[in-house]
DRENFIVO-669129 format. One line per field, with one value per residue (C-alpha): residue number from 1; chain; x, y negated, z. Coordinates in Angstrom, 3 decimals, padded with zeros to 6 digits. Layout:
N
i (NUM;...)
ch (A;...)
east (X;...)
north (Y;...)
up (Z;...)
END
This chain:
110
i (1;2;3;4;5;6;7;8;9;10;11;12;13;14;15;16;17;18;19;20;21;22;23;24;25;26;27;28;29;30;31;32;33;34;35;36;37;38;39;40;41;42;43;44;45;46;47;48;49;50;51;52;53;54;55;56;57;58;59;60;61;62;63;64;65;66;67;68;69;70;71;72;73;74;75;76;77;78;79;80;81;82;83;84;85;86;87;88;89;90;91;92;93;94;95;96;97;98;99;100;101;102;103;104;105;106;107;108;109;110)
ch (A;A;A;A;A;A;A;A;A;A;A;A;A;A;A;A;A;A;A;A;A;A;A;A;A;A;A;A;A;A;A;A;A;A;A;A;A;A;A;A;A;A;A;A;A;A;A;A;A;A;A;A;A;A;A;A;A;A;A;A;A;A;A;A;A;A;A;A;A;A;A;A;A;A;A;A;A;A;A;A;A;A;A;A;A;A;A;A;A;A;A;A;A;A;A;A;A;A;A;A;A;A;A;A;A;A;A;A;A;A)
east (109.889;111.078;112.596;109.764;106.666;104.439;105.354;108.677;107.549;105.337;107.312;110.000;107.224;106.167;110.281;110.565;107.742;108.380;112.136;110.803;108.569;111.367;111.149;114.231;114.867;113.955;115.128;111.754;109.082;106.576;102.536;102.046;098.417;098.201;094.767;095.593;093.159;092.577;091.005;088.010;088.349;086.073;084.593;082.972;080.314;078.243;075.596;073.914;076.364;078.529;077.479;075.220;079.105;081.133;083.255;083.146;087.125;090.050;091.301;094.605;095.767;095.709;098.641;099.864;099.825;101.594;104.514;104.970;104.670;106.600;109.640;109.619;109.945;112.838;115.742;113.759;111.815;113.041;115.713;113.917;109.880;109.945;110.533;106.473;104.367;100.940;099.728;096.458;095.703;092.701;092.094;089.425;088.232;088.374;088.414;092.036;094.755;096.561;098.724;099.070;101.138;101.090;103.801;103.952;105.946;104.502;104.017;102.261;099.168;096.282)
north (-074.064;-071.144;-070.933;-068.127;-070.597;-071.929;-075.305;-075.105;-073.351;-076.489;-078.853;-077.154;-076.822;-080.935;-081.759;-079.782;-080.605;-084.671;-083.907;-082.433;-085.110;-087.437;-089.054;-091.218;-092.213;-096.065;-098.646;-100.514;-100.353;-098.063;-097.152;-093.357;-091.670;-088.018;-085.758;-082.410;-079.918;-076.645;-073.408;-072.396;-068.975;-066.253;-065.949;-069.447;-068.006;-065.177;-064.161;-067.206;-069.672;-071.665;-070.587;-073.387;-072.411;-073.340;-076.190;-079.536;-079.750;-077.373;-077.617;-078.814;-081.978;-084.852;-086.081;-082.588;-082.922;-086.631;-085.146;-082.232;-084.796;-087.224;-085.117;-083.295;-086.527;-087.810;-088.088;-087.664;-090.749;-092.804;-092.312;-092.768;-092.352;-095.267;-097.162;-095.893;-099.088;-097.433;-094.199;-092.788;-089.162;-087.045;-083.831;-081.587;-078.207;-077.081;-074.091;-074.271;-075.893;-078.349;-081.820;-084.892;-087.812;-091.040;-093.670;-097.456;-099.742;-101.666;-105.831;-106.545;-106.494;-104.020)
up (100.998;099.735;095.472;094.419;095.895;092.873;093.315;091.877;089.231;088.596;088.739;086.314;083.804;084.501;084.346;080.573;078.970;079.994;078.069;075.409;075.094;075.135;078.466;079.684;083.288;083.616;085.807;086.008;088.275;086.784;086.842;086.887;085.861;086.765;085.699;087.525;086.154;087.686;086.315;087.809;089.824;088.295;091.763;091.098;089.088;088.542;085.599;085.932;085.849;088.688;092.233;094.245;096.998;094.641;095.767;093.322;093.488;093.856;097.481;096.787;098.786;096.448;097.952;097.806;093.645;093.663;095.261;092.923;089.962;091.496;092.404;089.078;087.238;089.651;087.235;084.439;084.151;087.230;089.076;092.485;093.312;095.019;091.507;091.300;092.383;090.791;091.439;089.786;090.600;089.132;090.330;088.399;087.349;084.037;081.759;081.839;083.963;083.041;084.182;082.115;083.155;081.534;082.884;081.642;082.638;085.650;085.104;088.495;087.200;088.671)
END
């Protein structure tokens, strides 16, 4: 994939902000919560509100947005994604886009 596609730029911005938060890379198994939310395109709605077309979710792969988040936290907050024995992922619309992660440590329990 080439250095100027989007994703990289995502997940620099997922890899900072977890630092700045104060994330440190765990040896534990962990459970990982993602809510991805994406702006609405302008050509969603018209005078009257959201289009009756408009799609109910953005059209990015779910799986697609795990891997970004995963990756981006590799080194971070685990040192491998395979240290990730939960995975919760959200994808919405919103006014604004956004990504929050939550990680706990994981104790077997669902």
């Amino acid at each position: 994939m080439p250095r100027q596609h989007p994703v990289h730029a995502y997940r620099d911005a997922i890899a900072i902000t977890a630092k700045t938060a104060g994330a440190t890379v765990t040896e534990n198994a962990v459970r990982v919560t993602v809510f991805a939310t994406f702006a609405r395109p302008k050509s969603h709605s018209n005078k009257r509100g959201l289009k009756s077309t408009a799609p109910l979710l953005p059209r990015d792969d779910v799986d697609n947005v795990a891997k970004a988040v995963l990756d981006a936290l590799t080194g971070v907050a685990w040192h491998d994604d395979k240290q990730v024995a939960d995975l919760r992922i959200v994808k919405q619309y919103g006014t604004a886009g956004a990504t929050e992660v939550t990680i706990a440590e994981f104790s077997g329990n669902v």
